[in-house]
C-alpha positions as CSV (number, residue, x, y, z in Angstrom):
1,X,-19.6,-9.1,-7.6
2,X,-20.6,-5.9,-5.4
3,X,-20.0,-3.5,-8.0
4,X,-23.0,-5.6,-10.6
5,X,-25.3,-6.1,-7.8
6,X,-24.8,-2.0,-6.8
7,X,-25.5,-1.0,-10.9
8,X,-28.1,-3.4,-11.0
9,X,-30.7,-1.6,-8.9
10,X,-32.4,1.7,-9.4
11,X,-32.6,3.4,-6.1
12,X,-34.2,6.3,-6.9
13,X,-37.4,4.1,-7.8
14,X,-36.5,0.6,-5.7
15,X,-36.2,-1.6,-8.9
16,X,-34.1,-3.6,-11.0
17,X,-32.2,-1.1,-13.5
18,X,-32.5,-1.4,-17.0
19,X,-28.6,-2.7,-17.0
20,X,-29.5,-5.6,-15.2
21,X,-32.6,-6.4,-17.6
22,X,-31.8,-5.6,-20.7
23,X,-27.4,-5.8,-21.4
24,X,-26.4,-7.7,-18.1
25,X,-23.8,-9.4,-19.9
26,X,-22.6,-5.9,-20.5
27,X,-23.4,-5.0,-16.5
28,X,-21.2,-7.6,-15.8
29,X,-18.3,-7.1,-18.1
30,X,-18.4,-3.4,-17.0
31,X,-18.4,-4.6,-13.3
32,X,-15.5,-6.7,-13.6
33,X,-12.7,-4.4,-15.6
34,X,-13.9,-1.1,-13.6
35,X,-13.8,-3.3,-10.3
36,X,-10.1,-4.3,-11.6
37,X,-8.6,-1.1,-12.5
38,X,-9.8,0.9,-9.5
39,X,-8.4,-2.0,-7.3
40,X,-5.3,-1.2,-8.5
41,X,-5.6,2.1,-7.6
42,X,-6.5,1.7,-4.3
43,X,-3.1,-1.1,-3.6
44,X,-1.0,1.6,-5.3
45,X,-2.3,4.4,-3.4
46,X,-0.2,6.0,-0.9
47,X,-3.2,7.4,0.9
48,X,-5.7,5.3,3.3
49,X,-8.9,5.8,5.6
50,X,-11.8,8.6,4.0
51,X,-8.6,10.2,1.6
52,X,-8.3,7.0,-0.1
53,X,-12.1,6.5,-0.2
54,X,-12.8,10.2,-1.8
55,X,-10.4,9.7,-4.0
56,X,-11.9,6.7,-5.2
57,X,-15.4,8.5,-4.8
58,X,-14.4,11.0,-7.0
59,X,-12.5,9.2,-9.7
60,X,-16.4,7.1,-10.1
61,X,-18.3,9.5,-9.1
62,X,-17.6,12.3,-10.7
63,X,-15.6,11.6,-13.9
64,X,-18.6,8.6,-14.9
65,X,-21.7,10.3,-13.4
66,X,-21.1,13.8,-12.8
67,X,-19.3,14.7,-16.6
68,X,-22.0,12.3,-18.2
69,X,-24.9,14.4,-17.0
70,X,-23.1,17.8,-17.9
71,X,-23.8,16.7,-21.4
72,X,-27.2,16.8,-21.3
73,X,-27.0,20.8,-22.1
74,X,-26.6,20.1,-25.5
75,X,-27.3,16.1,-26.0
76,X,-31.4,16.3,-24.5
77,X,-32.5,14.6,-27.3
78,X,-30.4,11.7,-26.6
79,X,-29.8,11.9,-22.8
80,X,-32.9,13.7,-21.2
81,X,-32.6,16.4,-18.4
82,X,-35.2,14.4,-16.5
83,X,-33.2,11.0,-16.4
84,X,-30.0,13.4,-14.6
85,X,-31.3,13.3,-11.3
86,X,-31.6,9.2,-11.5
87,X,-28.2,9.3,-13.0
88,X,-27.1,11.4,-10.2
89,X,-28.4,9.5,-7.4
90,X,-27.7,6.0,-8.7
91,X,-24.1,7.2,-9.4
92,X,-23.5,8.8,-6.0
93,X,-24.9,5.3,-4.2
94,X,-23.1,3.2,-6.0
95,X,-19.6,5.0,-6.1
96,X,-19.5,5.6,-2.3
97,X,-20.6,1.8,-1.8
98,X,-17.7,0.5,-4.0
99,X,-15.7,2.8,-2.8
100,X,-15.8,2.1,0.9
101,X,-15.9,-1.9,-0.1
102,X,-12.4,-1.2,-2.0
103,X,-10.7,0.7,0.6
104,X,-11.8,-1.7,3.2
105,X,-10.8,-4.7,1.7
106,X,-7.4,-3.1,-0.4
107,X,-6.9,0.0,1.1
108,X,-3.6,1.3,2.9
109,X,-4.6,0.2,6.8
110,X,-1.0,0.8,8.2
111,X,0.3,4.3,8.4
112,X,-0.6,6.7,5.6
113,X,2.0,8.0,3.3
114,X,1.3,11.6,3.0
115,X,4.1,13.4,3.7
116,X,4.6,14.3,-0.4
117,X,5.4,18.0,-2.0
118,X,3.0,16.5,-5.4
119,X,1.0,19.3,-6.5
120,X,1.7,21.8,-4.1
121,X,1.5,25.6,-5.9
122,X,0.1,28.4,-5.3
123,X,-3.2,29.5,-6.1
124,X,-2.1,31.7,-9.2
125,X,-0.7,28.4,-10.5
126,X,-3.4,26.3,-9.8
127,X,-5.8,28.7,-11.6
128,X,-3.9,28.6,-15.0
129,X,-3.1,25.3,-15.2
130,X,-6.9,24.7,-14.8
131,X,-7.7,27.3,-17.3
132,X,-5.0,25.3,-19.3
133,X,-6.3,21.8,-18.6
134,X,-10.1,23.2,-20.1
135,X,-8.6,24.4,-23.4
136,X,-6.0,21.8,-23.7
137,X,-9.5,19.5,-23.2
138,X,-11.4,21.1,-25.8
139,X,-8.6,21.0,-28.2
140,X,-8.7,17.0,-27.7
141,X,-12.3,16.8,-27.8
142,X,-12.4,18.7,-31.2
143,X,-9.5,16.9,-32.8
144,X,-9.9,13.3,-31.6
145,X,-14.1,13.6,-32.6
146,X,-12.8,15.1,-36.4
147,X,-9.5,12.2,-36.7
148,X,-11.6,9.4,-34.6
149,X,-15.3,9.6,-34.1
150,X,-16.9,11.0,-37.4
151,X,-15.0,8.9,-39.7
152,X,-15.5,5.9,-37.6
153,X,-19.2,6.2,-36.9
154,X,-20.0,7.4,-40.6
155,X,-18.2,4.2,-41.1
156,X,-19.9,1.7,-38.5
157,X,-23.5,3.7,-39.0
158,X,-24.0,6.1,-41.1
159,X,-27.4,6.6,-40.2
160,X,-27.5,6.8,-36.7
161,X,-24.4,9.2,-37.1
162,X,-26.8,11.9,-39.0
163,X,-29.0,11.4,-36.6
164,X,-26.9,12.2,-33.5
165,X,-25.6,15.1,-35.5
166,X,-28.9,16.5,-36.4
167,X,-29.9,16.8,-32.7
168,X,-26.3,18.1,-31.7
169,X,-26.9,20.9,-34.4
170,X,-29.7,22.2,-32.6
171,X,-27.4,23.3,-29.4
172,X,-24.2,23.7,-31.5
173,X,-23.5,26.9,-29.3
174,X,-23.8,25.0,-26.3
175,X,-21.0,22.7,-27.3
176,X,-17.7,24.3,-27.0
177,X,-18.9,26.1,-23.6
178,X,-19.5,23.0,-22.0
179,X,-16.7,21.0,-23.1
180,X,-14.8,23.5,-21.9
181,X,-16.4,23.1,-18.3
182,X,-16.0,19.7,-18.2
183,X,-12.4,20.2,-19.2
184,X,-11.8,22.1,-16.1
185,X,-14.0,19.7,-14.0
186,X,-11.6,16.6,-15.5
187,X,-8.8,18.2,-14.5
188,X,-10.1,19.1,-11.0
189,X,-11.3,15.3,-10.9
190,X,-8.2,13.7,-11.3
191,X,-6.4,15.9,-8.4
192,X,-7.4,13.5,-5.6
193,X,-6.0,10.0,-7.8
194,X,-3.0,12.2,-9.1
195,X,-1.9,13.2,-5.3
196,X,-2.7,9.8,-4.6
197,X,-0.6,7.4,-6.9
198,X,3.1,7.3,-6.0
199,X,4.9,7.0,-9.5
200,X,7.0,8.6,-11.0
201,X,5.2,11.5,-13.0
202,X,4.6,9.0,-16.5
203,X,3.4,5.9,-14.9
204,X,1.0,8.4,-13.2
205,X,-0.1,9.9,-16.6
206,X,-0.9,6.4,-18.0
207,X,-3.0,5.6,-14.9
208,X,-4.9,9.0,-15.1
209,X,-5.1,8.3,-18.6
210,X,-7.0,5.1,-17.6
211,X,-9.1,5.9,-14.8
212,X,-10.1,8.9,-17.0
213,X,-10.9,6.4,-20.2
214,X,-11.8,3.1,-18.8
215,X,-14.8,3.5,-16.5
216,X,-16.5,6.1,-18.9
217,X,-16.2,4.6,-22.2
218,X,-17.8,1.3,-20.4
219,X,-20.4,2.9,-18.8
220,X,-22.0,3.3,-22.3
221,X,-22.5,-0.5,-22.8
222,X,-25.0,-0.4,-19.6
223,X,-27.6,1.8,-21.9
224,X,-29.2,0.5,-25.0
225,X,-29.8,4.3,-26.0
226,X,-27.0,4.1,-28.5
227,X,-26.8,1.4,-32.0
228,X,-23.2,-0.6,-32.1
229,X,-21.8,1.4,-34.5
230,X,-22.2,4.3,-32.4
231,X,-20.9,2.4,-29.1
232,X,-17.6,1.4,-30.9
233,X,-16.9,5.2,-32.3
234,X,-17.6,6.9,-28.8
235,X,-15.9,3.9,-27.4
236,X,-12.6,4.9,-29.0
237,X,-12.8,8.6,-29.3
238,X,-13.3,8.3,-25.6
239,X,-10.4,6.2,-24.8
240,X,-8.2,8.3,-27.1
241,X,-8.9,11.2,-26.1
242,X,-8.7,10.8,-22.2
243,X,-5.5,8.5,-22.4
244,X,-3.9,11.4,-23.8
245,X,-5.6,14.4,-22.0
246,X,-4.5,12.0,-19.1
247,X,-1.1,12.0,-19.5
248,X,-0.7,15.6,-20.8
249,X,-2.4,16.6,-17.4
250,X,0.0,15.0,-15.2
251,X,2.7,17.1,-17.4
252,X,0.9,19.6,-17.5
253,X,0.1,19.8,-13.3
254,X,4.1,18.7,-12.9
255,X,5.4,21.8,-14.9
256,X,6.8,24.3,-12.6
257,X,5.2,22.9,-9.5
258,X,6.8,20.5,-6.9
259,X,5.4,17.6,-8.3
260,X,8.7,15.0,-7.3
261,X,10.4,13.1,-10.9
262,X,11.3,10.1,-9.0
């Protein structure tokens, strides 16, 4: 498949990635769903051409590659600041390759459908409801990582747990300021998949919900930086969490605004 051969190579140094040596059953279980879902995306879409491709762009790009690295402010220990600009590049090769390859081989080549009133507001509007999509995110984050993650991974590995906490402690200040970045960034993220899809306004939260869970909670199974126990708890605080921020941001966008109800 295109998408394992793309995360198998690290361009920034010309060699095989760490993926591809060391979890490549993992590489190519990640390959497959990812390649999956966002295929879907791209036969839904109702855009085509370079619209449908940055939507796709962005939706891999920045919500996998872009919100990982913006953790590093307060998660060093655990993801060093000098493996971002690897990250970085690796993600932004990959995601435009797979991207183009989707939208060429699934994409919308007849006429575009683009003539829709979704999400059109003015700018006042669009700057609360991103101001609103941030808290609304941090909210999540703090609930679903109190309900989901810590009893889970005190559960699965206790040990490892401390120890993650123990270097979170030491930026604790940094936390809430950058989840609350990224909340806004998510939000602005999913714009380009939200305009895109031509559901009705729920089957468009569940599909946010997805794009916004899926490739990011698998992403983690191509490093071997975190134990099992660890995997599994981010794995469903992650999926949690963004199903539901998801969904609630689709409302949230379609409240007051011309998004259509279908």
């Amino acid at each position: 498949m295109l998408y394992a051969a793309l995360l198998s190579v690290n361009y920034n140094a010309i060699t095989i990635s760490n993926a591809a040596t060391k979890t490549p059953i993992h590489l190519l279980v990640v390959a497959f769903v990812d390649t999956l879902l966002l295929s879907y995306f791209v036969l839904s879409s109702r855009w085509g051409g370079w619209r449908e491709w940055a939507a796709v762009f962005v939706v891999l790009y920045g919500m996998v590659y872009v919100l990982t690295a913006a953790e590093t402010f307060y998660l060093g220990s655990i993801l060093s600041a000098n493996t971002v600009p690897t990250l970085l590049v690796n993600g932004a090769i990959t995601s435009a390759v797979f991207a183009g390859a989707l939208v060429w081989a699934f994409g919308n080549k007849g006429m575009q459908r683009t003539g829709n009133s979704r999400l059109r507001m003015p700018g006042a509007e669009w700057a609360w409801k991103i101001v609103a999509s941030a808290v609304l995110f941090l909210l999540l984050f703090t609930i679903i990582g109190v309900i989901v993650y810590m009893p889970l991974a005190k559960t699965l590995d206790p040990v490892a747990y401390a120890q993650e906490q123990s270097i979170a402690s030491n930026a604790t200040s940094l936390v809430f300021p950058v989840e609350l970045i990224r909340g806004a960034l998510w939000a602005l993220f999913a714009v380009p998949a939200i305009m895109a899809l031509p559901f009705e306004w729920k089957k468009t939260g569940v599909i946010t919900g997805l794009l916004m869970a899926v490739p990011l909670a698998l992403v983690q199974y191509l490093s071997t930086a975190m134990t099992t126990g660890l995997l599994v708890s981010h794995t469903a605080e992650i999926v949690v969490e963004n199903m539901i921020f998801g969904f609630l941001l689709v409302w949230l966008l379609r409240v007051h605004s011309r998004l259509p109800a279908d």
